[in-house]
C-alpha angles and dihedrals in degrees: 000000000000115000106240105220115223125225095322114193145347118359100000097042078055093042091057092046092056089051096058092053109022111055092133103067113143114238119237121153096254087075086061098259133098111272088238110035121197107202124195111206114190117187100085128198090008107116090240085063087042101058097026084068103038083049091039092048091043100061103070142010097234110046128101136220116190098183108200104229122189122227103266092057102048097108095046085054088046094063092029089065093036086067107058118089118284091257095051093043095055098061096048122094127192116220110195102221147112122246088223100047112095112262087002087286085284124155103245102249089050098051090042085053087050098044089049088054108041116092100176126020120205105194109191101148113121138139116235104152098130088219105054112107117269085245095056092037090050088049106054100031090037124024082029100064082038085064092036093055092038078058094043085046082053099046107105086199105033105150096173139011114199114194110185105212121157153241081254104082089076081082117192089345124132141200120046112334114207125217095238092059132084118147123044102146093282125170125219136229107196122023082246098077083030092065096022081066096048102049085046086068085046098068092033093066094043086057100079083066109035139030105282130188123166132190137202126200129185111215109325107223126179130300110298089215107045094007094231121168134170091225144344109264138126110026086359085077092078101025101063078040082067099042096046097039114099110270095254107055134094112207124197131275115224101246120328098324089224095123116099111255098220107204138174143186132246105230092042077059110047096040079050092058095051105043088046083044088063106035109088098217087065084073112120080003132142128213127194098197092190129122108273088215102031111186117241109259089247091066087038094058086034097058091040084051093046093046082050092045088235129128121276121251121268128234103244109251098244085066098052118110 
């Protein structure tokens, strides 16, 4: 696995740090951004939408969200909504659409009406479960960011356009991966990075004409304060696998455990994203958020057995030297 470096030097090493502490800045138009944003965040129900528009809506007064939302999850939206506090609720909108659909499935005048309101787009929605099938996961990673960047194209005000990409589109490379490159001849192991890099060189080449901004993160985990998460994938897998396990037994670690596991979590993400979303040097930039000194995923799954009290997984014998 290649090791993604973060926000290396000069401006961008002090833009992602930024990001890390200084989510809260307050817009005006002398930061380069409009004074009341209206964001549109696509992604729902995914936990990244979640938490992008309870964050977006809590840090003014002023600002609006409007979270497209397809058909099948408009209830969902509904009491999702139906949860934030009044004065967030009241300035979130939901717009029934698909990311993948032209012009979000949305009768004209109402897409014309959208695009003349939105001033930043944080497209998130992506498909990365490894068992979906290659047409879903083309549609949505692919096809979807296509019809995202033909609405930014038709946004009179767009300020910022955030595409959340990932670490991921390195591929099967390896050594120190820089933010300004994308293709170098990489292969693929899963249609997710596949599509996840096409659609990368999408939005890069849309970026000579509009306000890019693209971001990388490694594996998003839980929040680092209160440890929320939607569901357990991804590293949980094995971690709930430890906690659960009876005390006395070592299960086994998937290969030798020596590659770093890069996680982040979801509320250094997501403050990240916004804080990058509203500095204008962040404009045609891209941002690996990613951890600059990941642990391996032995000492990972040994720390979370030794918080549980439980024994620490064991290398599978067909690794051992």
């Amino acid at each position: 696995q290649g090791a993604a470096r973060a926000g290396v030097g000069g401006d961008r090493g002090q833009m992602t740090a930024t990001a890390a502490t200084n989510g809260n800045g307050s817009g005006s138009s002398g930061n380069g951004h409009a004074a009341h944003d209206v964001s549109l965040v696509t992604g729902f129900p995914a936990f990244t939408a979640r938490r992008m528009v309870e964050r977006l809506l809590a840090r003014t007064a002023d600002d609006r969200v409007l979270m497209l939302v397809r058909d099948k999850f408009k209830n969902d939206a509904v009491a999702f909504q139906a949860l934030l506090p009044p004065s967030s609720r009241a300035r979130l909108r939901l717009v029934e659409g698909d990311v993948a659909d032209m012009d979000l499935g949305l009768p004209g005048p109402d897409y014309k009406a959208l695009a003349a309101e939105i001033t930043a787009i944080h497209h998130t929605a992506a498909v990365y479960y490894l068992g979906a099938k290659r047409e879903l996961v083309e549609r949505v990673n692919v096809d979807g960011t296509r019809t995202m960047l033909e609405l930014a194209a038709d946004c009179a005000h767009l300020r910022r356009f955030v595409h959340w990409s990932t670490s991921q589109v390195s591929g099967a490379r390896s050594g120190v991966i820089l933010e300004e490159e994308l293709d170098c001849g990489q292969r693929f192991r899963n249609v997710y990075e596949e599509t996840k890099f096409r659609a990368e060189r999408m939005v890069r080449d849309a970026a000579r004409r509009l306000p890019i901004t693209i971001l990388r993160p490694g594996i998003i985990v839980g929040d680092s304060k209160t440890g929320e998460i939607d569901k357990f994938d991804g590293p949980y897998y094995l971690l709930v696998l430890i906690v659960s396990s009876p005390i006395d037994v070592h299960l086994p670690l998937p290969g030798r455990g020596s590659a770093p596991l890069n996680l982040v979590p979801i509320d250094f993400v997501v403050e990240s994203a916004i804080a990058l979303s509203r500095d204008p040097r962040a404009v045609g930039g891209t941002f690996h958020l990613t951890d600059p000194a990941p642990f391996s995923a032995r000492t990972v799954y040994e720390l979370v057995a030794q918080r549980a009290d439980k024994k620490a997984p064991r290398q599978a014998r067909r690794d051992r030297a």
